[in-house]
N, C-alpha and C positions, 0 to 999 in steps of 0.2 A: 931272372925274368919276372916282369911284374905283368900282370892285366891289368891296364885300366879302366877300359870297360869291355862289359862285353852284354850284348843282346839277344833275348830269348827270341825266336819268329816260330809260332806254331801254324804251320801250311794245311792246307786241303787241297788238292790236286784231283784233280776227272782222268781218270784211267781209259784208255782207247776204246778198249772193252771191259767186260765184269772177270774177274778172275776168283774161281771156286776152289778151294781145298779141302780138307777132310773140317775142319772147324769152320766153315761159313764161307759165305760167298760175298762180296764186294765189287762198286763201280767207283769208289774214291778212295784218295789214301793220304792219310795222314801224317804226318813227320812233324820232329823238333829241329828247326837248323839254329844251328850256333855261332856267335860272330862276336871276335876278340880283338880288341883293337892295343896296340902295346907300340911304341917307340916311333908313330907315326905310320905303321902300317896294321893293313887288317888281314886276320884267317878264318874263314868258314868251316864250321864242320858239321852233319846229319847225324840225327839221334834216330834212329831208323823205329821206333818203338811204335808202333800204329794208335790206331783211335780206342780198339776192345782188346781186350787180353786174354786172344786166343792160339795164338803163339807162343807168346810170352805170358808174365808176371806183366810185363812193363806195358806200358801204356803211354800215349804223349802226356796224359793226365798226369803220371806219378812220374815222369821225367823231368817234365815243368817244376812240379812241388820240391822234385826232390835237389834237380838246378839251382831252384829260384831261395826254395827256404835254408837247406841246407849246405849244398857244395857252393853256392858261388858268395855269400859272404863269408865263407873260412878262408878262399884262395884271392878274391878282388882286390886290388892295390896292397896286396902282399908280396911280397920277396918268395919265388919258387925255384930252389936250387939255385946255380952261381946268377947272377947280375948279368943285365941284358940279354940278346937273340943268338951271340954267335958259338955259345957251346955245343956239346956233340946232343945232338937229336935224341936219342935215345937214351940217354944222361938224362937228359929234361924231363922227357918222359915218364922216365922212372922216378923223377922225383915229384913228378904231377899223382902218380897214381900213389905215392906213399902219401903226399898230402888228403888223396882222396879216401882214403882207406879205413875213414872213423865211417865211414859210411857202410854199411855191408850188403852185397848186390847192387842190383842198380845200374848193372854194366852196359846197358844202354844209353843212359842219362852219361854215365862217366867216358863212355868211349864216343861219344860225338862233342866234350869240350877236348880229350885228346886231339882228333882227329883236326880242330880248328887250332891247337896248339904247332902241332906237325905243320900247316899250312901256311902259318905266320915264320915259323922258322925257316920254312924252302924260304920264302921272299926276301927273310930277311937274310939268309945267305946264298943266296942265286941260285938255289939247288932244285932240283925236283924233286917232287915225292919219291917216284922211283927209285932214282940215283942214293937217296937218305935210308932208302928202305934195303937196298942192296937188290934191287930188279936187276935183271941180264936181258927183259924182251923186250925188245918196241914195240912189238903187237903182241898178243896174246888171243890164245883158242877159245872161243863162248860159243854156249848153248843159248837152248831156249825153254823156261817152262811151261809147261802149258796146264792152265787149268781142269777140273771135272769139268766135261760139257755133257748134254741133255741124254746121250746113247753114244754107244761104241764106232758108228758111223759117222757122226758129228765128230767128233774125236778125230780122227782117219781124215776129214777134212779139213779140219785145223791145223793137226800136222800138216798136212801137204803140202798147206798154205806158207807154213813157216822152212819146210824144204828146199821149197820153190825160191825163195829168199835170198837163201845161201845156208840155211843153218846146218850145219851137220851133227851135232848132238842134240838131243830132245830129253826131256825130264818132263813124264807125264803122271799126275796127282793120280791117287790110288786112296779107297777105303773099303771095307764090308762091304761086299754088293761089288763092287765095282774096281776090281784088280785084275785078276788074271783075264777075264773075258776082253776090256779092255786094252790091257799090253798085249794079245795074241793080236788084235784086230791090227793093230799098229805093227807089230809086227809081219804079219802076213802082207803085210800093205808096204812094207819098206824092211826088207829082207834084209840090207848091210847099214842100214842108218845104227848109228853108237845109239841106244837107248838105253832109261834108266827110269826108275819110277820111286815117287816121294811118296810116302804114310801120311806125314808130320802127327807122327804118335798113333795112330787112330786104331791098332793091334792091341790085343792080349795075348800070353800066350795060349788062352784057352781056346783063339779063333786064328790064332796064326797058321793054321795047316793051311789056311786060303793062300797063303803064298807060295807053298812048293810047289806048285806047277808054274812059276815065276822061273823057277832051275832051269826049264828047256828054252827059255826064249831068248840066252844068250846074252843078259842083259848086263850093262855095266858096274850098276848097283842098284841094293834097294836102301833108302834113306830112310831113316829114323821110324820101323817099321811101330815100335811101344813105345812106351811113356818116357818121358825126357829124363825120371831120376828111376829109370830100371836099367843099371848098368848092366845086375847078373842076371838080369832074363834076358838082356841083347847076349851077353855070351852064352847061353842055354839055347837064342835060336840060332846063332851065326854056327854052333854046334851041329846046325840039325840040316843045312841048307849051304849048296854049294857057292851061290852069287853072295860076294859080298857084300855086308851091311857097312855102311856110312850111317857114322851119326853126324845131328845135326844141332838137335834142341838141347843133347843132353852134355853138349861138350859148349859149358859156358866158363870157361879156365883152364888156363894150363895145366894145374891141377887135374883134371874132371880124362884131361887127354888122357896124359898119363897114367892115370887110375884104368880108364876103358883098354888100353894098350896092353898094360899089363895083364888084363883077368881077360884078351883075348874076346871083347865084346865087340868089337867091330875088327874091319881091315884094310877102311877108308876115313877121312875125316875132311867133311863140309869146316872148311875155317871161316868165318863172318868176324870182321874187326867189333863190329856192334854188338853181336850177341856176347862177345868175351872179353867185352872192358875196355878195346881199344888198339891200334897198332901195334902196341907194342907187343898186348899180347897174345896177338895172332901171330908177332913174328916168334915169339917164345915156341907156341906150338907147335909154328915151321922148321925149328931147330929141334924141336924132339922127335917129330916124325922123319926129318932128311935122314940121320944115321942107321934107320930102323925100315928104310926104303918102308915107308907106308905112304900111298900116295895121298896127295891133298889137292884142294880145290876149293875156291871162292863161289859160296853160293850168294844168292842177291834179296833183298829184302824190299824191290820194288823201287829204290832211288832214285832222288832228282839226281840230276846231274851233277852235283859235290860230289854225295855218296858213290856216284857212278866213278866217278874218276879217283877216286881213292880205293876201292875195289881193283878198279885195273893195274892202277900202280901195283896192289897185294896180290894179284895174280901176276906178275912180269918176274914174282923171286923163282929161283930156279926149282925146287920141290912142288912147284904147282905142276902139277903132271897133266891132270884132267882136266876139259873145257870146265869154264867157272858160269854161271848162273847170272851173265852179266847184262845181256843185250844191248841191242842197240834203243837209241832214244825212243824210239818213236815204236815200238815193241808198247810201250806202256802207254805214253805222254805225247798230247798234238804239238803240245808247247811246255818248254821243261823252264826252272828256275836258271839257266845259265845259259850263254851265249853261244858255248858250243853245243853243237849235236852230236853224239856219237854215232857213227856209220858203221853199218855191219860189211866188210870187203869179201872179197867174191870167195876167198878162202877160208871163210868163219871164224875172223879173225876181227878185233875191235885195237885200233892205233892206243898205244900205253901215252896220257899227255907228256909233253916233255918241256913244258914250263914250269916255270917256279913255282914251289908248293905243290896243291894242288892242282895248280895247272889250267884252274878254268875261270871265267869271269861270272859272277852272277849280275843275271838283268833284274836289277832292283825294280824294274816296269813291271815285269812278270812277276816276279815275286812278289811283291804290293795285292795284284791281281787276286792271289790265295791266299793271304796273310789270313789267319782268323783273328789273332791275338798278339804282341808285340809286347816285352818289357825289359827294361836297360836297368842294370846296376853300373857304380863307378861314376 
């Protein structure tokens, strides 16, 4: 397989509304998309890495830098693994990420030129994403998350909102100040709704006793209550506290899985293709959690429509047990980079694409629209 070009697009996108989490509040979102052109066809892939790095290390900033100055002139009209598109996907894959591998971290920047890798090979062998990836669903289960709003009543309204919809799981943002008071209201308010509540880090163990009364409200999980590289104080509090913990930030490798499995620090795992390098190695992690019956699930990082639809593809493998953090379009975006819109169906379920690739077309009109910045090697 050779690239021979391929194009950096740094987007800005107007989100429906502002969405708050325990690290700051936001009304735009930013992405890297990636576009690889090789044997007369093109593949798109999203580097989901935002604008500040409050999630992450990564940033569109050090995405770009790290694309532009270092991975894509080591791999540009080079030979990656055997010659042309029609070898086995995950073959290729794997010989994408050894080439990527002088690099260390970075798995955002690395896992959205995979994901444009994967896109180009459906095309170029009539395949779906799914079908390449080993999906079994046409549709798959999604939630919804919902950001901090201004009091616990506000809150209680915005779920309703999203109820009313269709949504039957919810994932509501949680910090100091504003955790258990909040999940009770939501709860009291929707007695059999699947609910689950995100940190993203924003615990010590010195303040975490705010979350056991989190124990009586039945809840599915609590997501990445401390800091993303505190493996043994998630198993110190998953120790202390009946609902299990899900990590999120702190499972960026197959590696990081493993390690947390073993020392018993969590009993769920959020997989993101973005946060851990890429398809491939979200399906690695998918393979160590199946045997060990740990349930998994596709959380969402706010995607255009690429991202969205390779998300779904990653939530159709059979080990995705739990609704995925995918939503439907228009959840975020009036107007999304691609042609299709995702629908949310009456049974809280979003259609897996089942064209080639990726499966979606992007409108280069729309896209244009948000471009901030554009640049081509090859």
């Amino acid at each position: 397989m050779i690239l021979e070009h391929v194009t950096l697009y740094h987007l800005r996108m107007r989100l429906q509304t502002p969405f708050e989490t325990s690290f700051g509040r936001i009304d735009t979102r930013e992405c890297v998309l990636v576009e690889v052109k090789s044997e007369g066809l093109t593949g798109f892939g999203e580097c989901p890495a935002d604008r500040d790095p409050g999630y992450s290390y990564e940033t569109c900033g050090t995405a770009w830098h790290i694309l532009k100055d270092f991975i894509l002139p080591e791999l540009v009209k080079k030979e990656i693994g055997q010659p042309g598109l029609t070898g086995d996907p995950l073959a290729m894959a794997a010989c994408l990420q050894k080439a990527m591998n002088f690099v260390r971290g970075h798995q955002m920047a690395k896992a959205g030129l995979e994901m444009a890798i994967w896109d180009l090979i459906g095309k170029a062998q009539a395949h779906s994403l799914k079908t390449m990836l080993g999906g079994v669903r046409r549709k798959v289960e999604v939630g919804v998350s919902v950001g901090l709003q201004d009091s616990p009543q506000a809150l209680v309204r915005r779920v309703a909102g999203y109820v009313e919809q269709g949504y039957a799981r919810v994932k509501i943002k949680i910090k100091p100040g504003r955790d258990a008071g909040d999940a009770q209201a939501v709860r009291q308010a929707f007695p059999s709704l699947r609910l689950q509540v995100d940190a993203n880090s924003a615990y010590t163990l010195d303040n975490a006793a705010a979350l056991l009364p989190l124990d009586e409200l039945d809840l599915l999980l609590i997501e990445q209550p401390l800091a993303e590289d505190d493996l043994w104080d998630h198993h110190k509090l998953q120790a202390q506290i009946r609902t299990p913990i899900c990590l999120d930030e702190s499972i960026t490798s197959p590696r990081h899985a493993r390690q947390a499995l073993e020392m018993q620090a969590c009993r769920v795992i959020n997989i993101k293709a973005g946060r851990v390098g890429g398809l491939s190695q979200a399906l690695a992690i998918h393979a160590l959690c199946a045997p060990k019956n740990v349930p998994v699930w596709c959380g969402g990082m706010l995607e255009t429509g690429v991202g969205r639809a390779s998300n779904l593809a990653l939530a159709s493998l059979p080990g995705f047990t739990l609704p995925g953090d995918i939503s439907a379009t228009d959840r975020y975006y009036a107007q999304d980079i691609t042609r299709e819109r995702f629908v949310l169906n009456p049974d809280s379920t979003i259609d897996v694409p089942e064209g080639h690739g990726l499966g979606i077309e992007v409108d280069h009109q729309a896209m244009e629209k948000v471009t901030l910045a554009a640049y081509t090697t090859g």
